[in-house]
C-alpha positions in Angstrom: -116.7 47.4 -104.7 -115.9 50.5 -107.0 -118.0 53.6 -106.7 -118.1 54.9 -110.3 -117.5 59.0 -110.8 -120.8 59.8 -111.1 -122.5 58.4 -108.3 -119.6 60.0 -106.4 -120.1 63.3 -106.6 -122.1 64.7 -104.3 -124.6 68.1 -104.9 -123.6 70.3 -102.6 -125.8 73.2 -103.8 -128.9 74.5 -101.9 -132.0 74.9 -103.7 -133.3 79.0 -103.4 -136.0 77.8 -101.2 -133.4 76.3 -98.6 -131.0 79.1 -99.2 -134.2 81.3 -98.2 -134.8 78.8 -95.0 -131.1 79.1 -94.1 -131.2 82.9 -94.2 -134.4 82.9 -92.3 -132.8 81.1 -89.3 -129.5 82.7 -89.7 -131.3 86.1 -89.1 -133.2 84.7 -86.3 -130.1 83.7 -84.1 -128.5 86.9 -85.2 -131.6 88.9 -83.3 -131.1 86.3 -80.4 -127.4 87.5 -79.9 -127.3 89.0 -76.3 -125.3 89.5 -73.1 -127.4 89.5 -70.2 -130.4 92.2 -71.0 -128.0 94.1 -72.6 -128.5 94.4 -77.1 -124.7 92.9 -78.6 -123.1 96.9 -79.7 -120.1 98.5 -81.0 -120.7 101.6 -79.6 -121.5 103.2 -76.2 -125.0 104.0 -75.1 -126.8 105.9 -72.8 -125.9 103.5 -69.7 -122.5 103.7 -70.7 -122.1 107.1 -70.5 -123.5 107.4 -67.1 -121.4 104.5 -66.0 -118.5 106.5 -67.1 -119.6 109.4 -65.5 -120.3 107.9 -62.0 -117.0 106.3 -62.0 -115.3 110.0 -63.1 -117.3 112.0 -59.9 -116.0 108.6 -57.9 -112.5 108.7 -58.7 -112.0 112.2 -58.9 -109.7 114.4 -56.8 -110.8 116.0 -53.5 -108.2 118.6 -53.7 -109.5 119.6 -57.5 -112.8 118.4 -57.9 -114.7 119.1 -61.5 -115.3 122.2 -62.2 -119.3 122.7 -62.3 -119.6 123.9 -66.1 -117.4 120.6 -66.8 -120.3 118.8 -64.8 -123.4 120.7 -66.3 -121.7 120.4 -69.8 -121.5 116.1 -69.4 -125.3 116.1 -67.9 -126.3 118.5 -71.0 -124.5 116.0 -73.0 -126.2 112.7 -71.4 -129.5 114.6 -71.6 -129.1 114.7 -75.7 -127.9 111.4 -76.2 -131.0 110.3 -73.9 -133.7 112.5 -76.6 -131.4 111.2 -79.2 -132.3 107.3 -78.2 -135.5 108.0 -77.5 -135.9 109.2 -81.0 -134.1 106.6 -82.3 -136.7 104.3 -81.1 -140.1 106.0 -82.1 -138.1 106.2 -85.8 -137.4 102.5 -85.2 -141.1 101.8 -84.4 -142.8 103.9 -87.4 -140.5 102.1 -89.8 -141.9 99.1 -88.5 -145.5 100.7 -89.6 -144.5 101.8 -92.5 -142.7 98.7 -94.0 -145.3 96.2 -92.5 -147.9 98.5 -94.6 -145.9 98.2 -97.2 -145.8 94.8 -97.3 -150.2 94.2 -96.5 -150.3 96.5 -100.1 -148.4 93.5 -101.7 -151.3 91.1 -100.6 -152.6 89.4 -103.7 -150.6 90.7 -106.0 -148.0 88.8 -108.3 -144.0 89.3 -107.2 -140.7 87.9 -108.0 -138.3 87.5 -105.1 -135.2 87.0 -105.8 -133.3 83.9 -104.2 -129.6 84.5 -104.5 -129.7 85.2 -108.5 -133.1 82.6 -108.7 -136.5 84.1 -109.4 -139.5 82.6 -107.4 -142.7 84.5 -108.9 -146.2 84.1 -107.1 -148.8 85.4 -105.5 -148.6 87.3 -102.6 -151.3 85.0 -100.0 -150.0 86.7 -96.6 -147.6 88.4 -95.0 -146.2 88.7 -91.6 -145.8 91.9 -89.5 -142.8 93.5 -87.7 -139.5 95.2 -88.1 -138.9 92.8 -90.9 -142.3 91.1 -92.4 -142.2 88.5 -94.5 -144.4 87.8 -98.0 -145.9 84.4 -98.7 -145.9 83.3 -101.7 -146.6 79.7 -103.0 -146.9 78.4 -99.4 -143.2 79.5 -98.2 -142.5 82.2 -96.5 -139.9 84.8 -97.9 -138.0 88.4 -96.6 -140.1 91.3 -97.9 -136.5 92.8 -98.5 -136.1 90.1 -101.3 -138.8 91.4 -103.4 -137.3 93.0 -106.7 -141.1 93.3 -108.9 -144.8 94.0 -107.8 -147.0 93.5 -110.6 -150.8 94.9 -110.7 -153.5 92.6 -109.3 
């Protein structure tokens, strides 16, 4: 039996709201990325540094230990990166506040999201809170960062 050329090809193109689904879930295994307790980085953080310093005082020499404004200069610099973090986080945590304010402000309002070069337009019926809310709009569920037009109510 021959399969004509038509019925043969196959649509291998997503629609935008299963390209939005896809990113949806892609995002949500990205967060789940973790080694033990420990946050996936490419950079050192405040328990590396002390792990680094602990093994220098370890491994140094008894016959030349470190010099005590060597030591006070590493603590001075652990003690900034610490206030550093900790800024970082509060920062992290008022973004949050901000952008999920941001996004109750859209609440029944009409928007166009854009899905990958598609347009979805709607009204906004609810949105999610968070680090990274989400707008719905014609019973999906979309990234607030897609948003590219608010129109008045």
């Amino acid at each position: 039996m021959a399969v004509s050329n038509e019925t043969a090809a196959l649509n291998t193109r997503l629609s935008p709201e299963e390209m939005s689904a896809v990113d949806m879930q892609v995002d949500y295994l990205n967060k789940q990325n973790k080694i033990g307790d420990r946050q996936v980085s490419a950079s050192l953080g405040k328990d590396d540094f002390l792990k680094l310093l602990i093994a220098q005082l370890t491994h140094q020499d008894p016959t030349s230990p470190m010099e005590n404004t060597e030591f006070i200069a590493q603590m001075a610099q652990f003690s900034s990166l610490e206030q550093i973090t900790n800024m970082n986080e509060e920062f992290s945590k008022m973004n949050a506040m901000l952008v999920s304010n941001q996004a109750v402000g859209t609440i029944g309002k009409t928007v166009d999201i854009d899905l990958n070069g598609a347009t979805v337009s709607g009204t906004v019926d609810a949105v999610t809170y968070g680090a990274n809310p989400q707008v719905k709009v014609n019973n999906m569920y979309y990234d607030m960062k897609k948003i590219t037009a608010v129109y008045g109510e």
